[in-house]
NUVEXMI-24419 format. One record per residue (C-alpha): x, y, z. Coordinates in Angstrom, 3 decimals, always signed. Layout:
u X, v Y, w Z $
...
END
This chain:
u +112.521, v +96.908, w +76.893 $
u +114.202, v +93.792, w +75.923 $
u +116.816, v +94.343, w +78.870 $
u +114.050, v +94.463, w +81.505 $
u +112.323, v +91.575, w +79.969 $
u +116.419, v +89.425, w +80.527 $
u +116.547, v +90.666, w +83.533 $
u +113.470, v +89.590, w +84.708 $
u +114.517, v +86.050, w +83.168 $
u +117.288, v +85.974, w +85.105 $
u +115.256, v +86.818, w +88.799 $
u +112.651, v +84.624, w +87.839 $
u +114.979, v +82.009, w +87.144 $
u +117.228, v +82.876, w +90.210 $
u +113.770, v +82.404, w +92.052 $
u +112.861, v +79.134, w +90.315 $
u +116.086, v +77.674, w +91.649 $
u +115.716, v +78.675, w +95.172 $
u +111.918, v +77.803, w +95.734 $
u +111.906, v +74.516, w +93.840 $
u +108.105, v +74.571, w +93.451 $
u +105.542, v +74.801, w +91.055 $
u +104.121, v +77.990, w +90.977 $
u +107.910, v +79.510, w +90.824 $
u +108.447, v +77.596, w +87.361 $
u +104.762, v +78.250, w +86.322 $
u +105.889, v +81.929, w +86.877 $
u +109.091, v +81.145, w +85.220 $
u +107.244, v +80.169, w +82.211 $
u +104.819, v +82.382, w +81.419 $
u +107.696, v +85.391, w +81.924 $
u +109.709, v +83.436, w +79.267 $
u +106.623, v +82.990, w +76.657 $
u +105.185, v +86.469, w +76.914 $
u +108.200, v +88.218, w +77.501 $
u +110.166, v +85.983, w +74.514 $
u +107.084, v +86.952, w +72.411 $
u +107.889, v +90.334, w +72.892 $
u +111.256, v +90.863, w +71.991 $
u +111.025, v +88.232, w +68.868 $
u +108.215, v +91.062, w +68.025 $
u +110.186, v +94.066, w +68.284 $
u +112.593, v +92.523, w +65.895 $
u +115.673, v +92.823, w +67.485 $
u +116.557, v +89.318, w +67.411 $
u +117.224, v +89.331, w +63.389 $
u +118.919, v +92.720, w +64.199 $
u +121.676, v +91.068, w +66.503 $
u +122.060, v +87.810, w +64.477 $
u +121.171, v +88.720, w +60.462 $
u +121.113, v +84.779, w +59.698 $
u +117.831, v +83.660, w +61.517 $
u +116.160, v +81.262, w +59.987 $
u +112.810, v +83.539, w +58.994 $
u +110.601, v +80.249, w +58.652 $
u +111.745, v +79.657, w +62.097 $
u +111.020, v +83.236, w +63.546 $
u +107.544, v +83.860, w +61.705 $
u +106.464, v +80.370, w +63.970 $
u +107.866, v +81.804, w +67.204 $
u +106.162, v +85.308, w +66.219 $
u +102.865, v +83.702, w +64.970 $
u +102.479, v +81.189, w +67.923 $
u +104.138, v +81.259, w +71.081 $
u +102.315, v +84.369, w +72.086 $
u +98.905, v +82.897, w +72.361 $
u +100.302, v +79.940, w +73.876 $
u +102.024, v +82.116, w +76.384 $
u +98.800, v +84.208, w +76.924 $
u +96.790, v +80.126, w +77.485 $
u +99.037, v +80.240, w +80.546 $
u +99.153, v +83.517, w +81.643 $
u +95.015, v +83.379, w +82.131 $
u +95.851, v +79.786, w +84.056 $
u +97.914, v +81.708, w +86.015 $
u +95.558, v +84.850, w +86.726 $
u +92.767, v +81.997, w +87.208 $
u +94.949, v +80.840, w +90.418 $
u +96.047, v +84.791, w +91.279 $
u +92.511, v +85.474, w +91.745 $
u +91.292, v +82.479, w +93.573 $
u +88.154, v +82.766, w +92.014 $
u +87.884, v +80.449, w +88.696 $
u +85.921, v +77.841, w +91.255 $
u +83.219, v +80.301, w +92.949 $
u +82.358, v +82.387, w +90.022 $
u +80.858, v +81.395, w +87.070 $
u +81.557, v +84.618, w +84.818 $
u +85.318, v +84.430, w +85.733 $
u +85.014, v +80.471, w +85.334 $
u +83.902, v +80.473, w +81.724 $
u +86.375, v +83.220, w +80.529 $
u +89.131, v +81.664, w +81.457 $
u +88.369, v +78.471, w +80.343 $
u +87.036, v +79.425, w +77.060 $
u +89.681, v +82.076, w +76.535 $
u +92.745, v +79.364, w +77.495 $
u +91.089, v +77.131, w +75.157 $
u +90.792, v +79.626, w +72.332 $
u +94.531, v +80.522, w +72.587 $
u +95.709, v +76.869, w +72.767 $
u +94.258, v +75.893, w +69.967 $
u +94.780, v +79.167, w +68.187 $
u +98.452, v +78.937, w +69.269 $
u +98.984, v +75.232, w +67.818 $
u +96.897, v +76.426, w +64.580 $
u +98.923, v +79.136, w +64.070 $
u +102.286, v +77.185, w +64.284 $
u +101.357, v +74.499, w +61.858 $
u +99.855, v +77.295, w +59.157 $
u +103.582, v +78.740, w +59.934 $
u +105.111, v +75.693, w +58.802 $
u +102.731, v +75.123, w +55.867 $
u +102.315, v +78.026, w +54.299 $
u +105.188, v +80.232, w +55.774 $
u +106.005, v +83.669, w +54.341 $
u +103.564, v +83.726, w +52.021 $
u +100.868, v +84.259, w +54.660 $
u +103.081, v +86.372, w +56.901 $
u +101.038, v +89.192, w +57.026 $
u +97.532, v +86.511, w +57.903 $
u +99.374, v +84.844, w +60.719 $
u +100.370, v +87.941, w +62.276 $
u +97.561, v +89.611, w +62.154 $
u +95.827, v +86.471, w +63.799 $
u +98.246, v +86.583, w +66.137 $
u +97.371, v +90.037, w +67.041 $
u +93.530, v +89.024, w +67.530 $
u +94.552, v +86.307, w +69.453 $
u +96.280, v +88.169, w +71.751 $
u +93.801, v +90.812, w +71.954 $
u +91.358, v +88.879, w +73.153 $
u +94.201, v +87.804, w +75.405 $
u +93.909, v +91.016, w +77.055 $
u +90.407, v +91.482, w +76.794 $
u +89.327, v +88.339, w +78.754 $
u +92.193, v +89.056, w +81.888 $
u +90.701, v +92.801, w +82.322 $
u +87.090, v +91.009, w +82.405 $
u +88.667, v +88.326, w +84.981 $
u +90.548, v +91.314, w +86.868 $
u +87.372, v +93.535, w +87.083 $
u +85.295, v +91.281, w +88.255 $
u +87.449, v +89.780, w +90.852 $
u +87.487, v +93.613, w +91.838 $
u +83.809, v +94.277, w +92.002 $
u +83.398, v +91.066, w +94.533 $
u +85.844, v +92.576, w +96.570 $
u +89.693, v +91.692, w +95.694 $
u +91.113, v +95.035, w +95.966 $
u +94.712, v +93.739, w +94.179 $
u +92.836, v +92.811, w +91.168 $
u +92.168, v +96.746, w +90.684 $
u +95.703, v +96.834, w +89.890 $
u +95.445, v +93.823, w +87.343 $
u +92.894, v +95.676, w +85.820 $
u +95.472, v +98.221, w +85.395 $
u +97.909, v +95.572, w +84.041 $
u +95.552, v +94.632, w +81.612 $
u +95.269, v +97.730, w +79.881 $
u +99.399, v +97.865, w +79.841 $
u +99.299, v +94.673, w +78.029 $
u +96.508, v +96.009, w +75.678 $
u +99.277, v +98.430, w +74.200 $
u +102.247, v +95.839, w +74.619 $
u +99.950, v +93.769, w +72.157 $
u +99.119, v +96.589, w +69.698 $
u +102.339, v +98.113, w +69.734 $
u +104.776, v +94.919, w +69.157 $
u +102.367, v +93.348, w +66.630 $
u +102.452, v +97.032, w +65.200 $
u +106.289, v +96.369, w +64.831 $
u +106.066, v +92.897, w +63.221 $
u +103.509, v +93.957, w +60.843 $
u +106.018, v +96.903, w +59.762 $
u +102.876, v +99.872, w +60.438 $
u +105.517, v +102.502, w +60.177 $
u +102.409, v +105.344, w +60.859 $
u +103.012, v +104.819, w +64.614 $
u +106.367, v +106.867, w +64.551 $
u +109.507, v +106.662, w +67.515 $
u +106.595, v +107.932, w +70.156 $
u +104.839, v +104.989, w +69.613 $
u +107.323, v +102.399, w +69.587 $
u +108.536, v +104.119, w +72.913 $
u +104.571, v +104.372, w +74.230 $
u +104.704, v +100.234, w +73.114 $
u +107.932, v +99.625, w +75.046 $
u +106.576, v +101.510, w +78.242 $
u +103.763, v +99.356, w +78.161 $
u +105.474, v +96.421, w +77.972 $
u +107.812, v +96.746, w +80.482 $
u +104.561, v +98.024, w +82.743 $
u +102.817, v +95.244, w +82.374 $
u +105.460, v +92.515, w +83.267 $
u +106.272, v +94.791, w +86.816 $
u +103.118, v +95.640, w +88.071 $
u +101.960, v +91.539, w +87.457 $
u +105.610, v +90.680, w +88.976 $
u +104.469, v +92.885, w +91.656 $
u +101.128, v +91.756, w +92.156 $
u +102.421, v +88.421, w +92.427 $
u +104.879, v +88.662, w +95.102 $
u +102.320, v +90.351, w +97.077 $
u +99.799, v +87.453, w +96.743 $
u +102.356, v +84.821, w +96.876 $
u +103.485, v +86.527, w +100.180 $
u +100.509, v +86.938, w +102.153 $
u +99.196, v +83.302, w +100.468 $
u +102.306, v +81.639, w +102.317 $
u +101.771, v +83.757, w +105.663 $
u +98.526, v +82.653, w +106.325 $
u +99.375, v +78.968, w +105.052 $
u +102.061, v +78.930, w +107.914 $
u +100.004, v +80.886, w +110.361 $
u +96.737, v +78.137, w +109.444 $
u +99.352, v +75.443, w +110.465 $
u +100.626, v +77.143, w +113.828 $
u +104.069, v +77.383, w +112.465 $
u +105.035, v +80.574, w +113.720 $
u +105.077, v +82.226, w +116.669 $
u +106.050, v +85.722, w +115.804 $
u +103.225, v +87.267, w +114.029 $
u +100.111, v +85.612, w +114.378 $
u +97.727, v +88.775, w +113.014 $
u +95.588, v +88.233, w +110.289 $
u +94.142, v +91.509, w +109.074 $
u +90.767, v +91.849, w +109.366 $
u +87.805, v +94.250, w +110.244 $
u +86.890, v +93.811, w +113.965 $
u +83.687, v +94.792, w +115.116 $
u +81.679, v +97.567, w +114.515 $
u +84.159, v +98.482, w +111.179 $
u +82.635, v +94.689, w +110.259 $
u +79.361, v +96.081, w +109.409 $
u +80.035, v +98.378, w +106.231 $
u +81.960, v +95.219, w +104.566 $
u +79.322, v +93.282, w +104.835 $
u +77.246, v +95.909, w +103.950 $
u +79.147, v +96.121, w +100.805 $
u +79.227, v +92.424, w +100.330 $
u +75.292, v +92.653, w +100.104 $
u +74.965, v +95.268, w +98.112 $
u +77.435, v +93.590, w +95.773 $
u +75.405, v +89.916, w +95.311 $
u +72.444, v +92.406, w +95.232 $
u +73.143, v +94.386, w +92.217 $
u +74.556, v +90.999, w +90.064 $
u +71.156, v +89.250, w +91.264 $
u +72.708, v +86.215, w +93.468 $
u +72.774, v +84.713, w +96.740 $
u +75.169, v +86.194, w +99.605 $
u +76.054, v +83.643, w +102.367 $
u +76.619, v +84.895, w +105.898 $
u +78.324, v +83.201, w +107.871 $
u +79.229, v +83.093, w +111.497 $
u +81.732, v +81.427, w +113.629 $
u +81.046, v +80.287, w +117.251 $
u +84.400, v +79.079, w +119.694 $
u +82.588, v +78.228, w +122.837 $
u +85.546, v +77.208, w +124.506 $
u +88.026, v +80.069, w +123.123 $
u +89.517, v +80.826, w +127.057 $
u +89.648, v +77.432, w +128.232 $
u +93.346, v +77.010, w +127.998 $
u +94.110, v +80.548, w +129.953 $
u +95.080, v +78.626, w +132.888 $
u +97.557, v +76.168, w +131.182 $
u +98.912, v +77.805, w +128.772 $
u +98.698, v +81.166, w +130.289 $
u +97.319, v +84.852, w +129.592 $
u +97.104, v +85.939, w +125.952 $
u +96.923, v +82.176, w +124.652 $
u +93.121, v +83.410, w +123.175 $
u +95.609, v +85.739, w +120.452 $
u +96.820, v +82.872, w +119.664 $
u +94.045, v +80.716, w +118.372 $
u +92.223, v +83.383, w +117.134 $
u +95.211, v +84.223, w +114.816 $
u +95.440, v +80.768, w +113.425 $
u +91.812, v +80.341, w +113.118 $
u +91.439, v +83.645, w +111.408 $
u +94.052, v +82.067, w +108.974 $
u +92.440, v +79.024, w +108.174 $
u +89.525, v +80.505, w +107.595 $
u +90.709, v +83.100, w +104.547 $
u +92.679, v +80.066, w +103.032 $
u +88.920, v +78.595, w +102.448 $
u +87.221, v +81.221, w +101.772 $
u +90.059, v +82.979, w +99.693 $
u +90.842, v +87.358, w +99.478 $
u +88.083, v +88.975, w +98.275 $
u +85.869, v +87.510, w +100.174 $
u +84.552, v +89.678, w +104.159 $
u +86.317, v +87.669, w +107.421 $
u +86.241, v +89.753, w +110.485 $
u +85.785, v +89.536, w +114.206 $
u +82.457, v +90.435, w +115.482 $
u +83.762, v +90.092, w +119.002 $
u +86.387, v +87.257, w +120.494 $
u +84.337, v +84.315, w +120.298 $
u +82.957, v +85.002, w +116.761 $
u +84.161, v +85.114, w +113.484 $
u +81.838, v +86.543, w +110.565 $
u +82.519, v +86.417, w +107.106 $
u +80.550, v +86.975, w +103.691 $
u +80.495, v +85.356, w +100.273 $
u +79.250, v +86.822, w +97.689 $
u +77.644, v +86.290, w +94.717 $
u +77.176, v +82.975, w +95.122 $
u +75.223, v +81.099, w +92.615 $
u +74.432, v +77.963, w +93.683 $
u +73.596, v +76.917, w +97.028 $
u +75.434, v +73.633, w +97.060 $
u +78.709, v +75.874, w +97.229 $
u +77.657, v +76.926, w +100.552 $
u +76.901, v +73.855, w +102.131 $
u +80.513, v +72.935, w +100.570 $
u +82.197, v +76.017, w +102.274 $
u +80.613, v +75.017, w +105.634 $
u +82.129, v +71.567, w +105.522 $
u +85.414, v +72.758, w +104.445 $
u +85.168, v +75.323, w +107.304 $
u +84.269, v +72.735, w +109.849 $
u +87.427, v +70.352, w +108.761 $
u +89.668, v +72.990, w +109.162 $
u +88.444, v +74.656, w +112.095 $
u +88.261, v +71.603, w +113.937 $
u +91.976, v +70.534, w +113.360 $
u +94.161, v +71.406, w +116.926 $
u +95.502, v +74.408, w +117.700 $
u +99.106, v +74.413, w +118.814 $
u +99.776, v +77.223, w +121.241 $
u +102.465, v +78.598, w +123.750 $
u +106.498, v +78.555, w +123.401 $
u +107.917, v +75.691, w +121.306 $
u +109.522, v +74.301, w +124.935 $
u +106.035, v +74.307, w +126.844 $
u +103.552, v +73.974, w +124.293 $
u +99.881, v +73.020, w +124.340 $
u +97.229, v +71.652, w +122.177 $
u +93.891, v +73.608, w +121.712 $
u +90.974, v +71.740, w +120.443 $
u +87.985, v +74.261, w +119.515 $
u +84.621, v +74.032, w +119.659 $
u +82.934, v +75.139, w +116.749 $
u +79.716, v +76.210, w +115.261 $
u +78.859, v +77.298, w +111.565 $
u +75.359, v +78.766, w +111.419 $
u +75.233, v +79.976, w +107.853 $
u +72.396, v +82.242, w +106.501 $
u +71.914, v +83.162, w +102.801 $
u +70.464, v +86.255, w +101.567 $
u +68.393, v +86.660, w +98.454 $
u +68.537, v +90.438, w +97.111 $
u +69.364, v +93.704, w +99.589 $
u +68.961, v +93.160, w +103.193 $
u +66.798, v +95.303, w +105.976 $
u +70.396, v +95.850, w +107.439 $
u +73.662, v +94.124, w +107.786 $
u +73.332, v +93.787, w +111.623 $
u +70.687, v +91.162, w +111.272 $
u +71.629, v +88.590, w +109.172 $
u +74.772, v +88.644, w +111.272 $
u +73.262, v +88.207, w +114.503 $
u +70.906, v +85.177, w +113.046 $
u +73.935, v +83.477, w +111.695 $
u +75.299, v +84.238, w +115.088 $
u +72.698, v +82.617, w +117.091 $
u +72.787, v +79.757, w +114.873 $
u +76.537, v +78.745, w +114.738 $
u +75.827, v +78.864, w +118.835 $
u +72.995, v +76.462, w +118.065 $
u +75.145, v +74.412, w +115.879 $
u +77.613, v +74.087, w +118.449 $
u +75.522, v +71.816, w +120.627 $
u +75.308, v +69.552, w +117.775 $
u +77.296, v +66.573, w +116.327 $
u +76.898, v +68.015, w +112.615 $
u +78.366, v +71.553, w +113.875 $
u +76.382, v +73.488, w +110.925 $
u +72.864, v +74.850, w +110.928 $
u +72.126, v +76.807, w +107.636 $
u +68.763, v +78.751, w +106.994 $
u +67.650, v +81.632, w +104.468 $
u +67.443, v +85.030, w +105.944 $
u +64.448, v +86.312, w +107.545 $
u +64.123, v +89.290, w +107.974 $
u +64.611, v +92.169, w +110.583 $
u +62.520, v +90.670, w +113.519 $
u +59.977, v +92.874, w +114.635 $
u +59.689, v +94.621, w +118.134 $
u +56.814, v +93.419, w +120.107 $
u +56.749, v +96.838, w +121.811 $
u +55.650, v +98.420, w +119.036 $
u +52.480, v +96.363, w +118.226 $
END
């Protein structure tokens, strides 16, 4: 366990090097607090070097694992995207980060005071601490889920991993002998789990997070697809989306994008430019709205996507101005030697949807008629509540 956790230093460090950037030391650090905690757990480090300072050690054991776990939820807070939209996820990572900081610090000076003689205290503090560590990122993690992030299924999974890396190492400090060699081995397994699947689960975010940065800016030409759901397999996400903000009892904010003049630079810039801009729009408009939100194509001049579970309605006035900056912003298309710039026309016509709706297909096509409404005007953004299924006059 301890040689996956130094090996993991050394990539993570490797990495830190070669990106330069925050979120590579961020990573850097919380691998080297909760992985440290670990192995000063398992109690190998007295077994290498006998004359460790035990004062010393009981501080590193009793503290630096909450502290590492106060980053490590500041770190899932960003992973998720979500610590700004949702209030559930909001308040348990800020009140769990809190609790661990201070928990951490108050643990390290009753180290100092009191040392050995409350060994068995501290530790098992340390323990709770932690716990409630793994609690509040499987609460984050499931959540983020159930609005729609499908990766945070796997953090869910992650969480449980670190569940038994928590039992099982403070197990090990606390000397419970009635776990036996399967349980230290079930603890290792665990441990070394939990630090690959989140390693994992990183580089997959960080990936796509830096693709659709660079294909938001125009900056490459290569690969300018942005999955989405295009569409009639649009309607059953959105579908889902409802049904979601439905069962938690909030507001769901449709949304529709109208670019009038989406084929106006055929002629100069020649056949297949349209690709182009829809790719980078499509990009810009998951950087605002984030991954587990809906953003699909409802057909080439219209983008649709869904938030749910919002809670206050002053978010999605918010998203429709941050939509309209970013849209706005030129397009650059064509080869780097003949290049052109696009400037697109755009209209937001955002509805919001209180409970279940008569069927997907509707509050689409009124956002829909209202981002083309918007279009026409200097504001670019007409927002209304849903209304309904509109009845056929046909039928009396």
């Amino acid at each position: 366990m301890s040689g996956v956790i130094v090996t993991l230093w050394v990539i993570a460090a490797i990495d830190a090097l070669v990106q330069r950037s925050v979120p590579a030391l961020r990573g850097l650090a919380v691998i080297v607090l909760t992985g440290g905690t670990a192995i000063a757990l398992s109690g190998l480090p007295e077994v290498l070097w006998p004359t460790l300072d035990v004062a010393r050690m009981l501080i590193i054991k009793s503290s630096m694992g909450s502290l590492g776990g106060a980053l490590a939820m500041t770190y899932l807070g960003i992973w998720v995207g979500g610590a700004s939209k949702d209030p559930l996820v909001q308040w348990t990572l800020t009140f769990s980060t809190a609790l661990l900081t201070l928990g951490g610090i108050g643990l390290a000076v009753a180290a100092i005071w009191y040392g050995e003689t409350a060994r068995i205290t501290l530790l098992t503090s340390a323990a709770l601490g932690n716990g409630l560590c793994a609690i509040a990122a499987g609460i984050v993690a499931m959540r983020s889920a159930t609005l729609g992030d499908k990766l945070a299924r796997w953090m869910v999974v992650a969480s449980l991993f670190l569940a038994g890396m928590v039992a099982g190492m403070y197990s090990k400090a606390l000397a419970i002998d009635s776990m036996g060699v399967w349980g230290w081995m079930t603890a290792a397994a665990s441990t070394v789990a939990y630090f690959l699947i989140v390693i994992g689960l990183t580089i997959v975010r960080n990936r796509e997070m830096r693709r659709i940065s660079r294909l938001a800016r125009g900056a490459t030409e290569v690969d300018r697809d942005v999955e989405m759901p295009l569409g009639p397999r649009l309607l059953p996400q959105v579908e889902d989306a409802l049904w979601r903000s439905a069962r938690v009892g909030r507001e769901c904010v449709v949304a529709a994008v109208s670019i009038s003049n989406l084929y106006a630079m055929s002629e100069d810039a020649g056949v297949g430019v349209d690709g182009e801009i829809l790719g980078v729009l499509a990009a810009r408009i998951r950087r605002v709205v984030g991954f587990r939100n809906v953003v699909g194509l409802y057909h080439p001049r219209c983008f649709v996507l869904v938030v749910s579970a919002v809670q206050d309605r002053k978010r999605s006035e918010l998203l429709a101005t941050r939509l309209l900056l970013s849209l706005r912003k030129p397009v650059k298309v064509g080869p780097s030697d003949d290049s052109h710039f696009f400037s697109p026309g755009i209209g937001i016509g955002v509805v919001t949807v209180n409970g279940a709706t008569d069927t997907a297909l509707a509050a689409i096509n009124q956002a829909e008629q209202l981002a083309l409404e918007a279009g026409h005007l200097p504001a670019g953004v007409l927002t209304r509540a849903y209304q309904g299924v509109p009845s056929d006059p046909t039928n009396g």
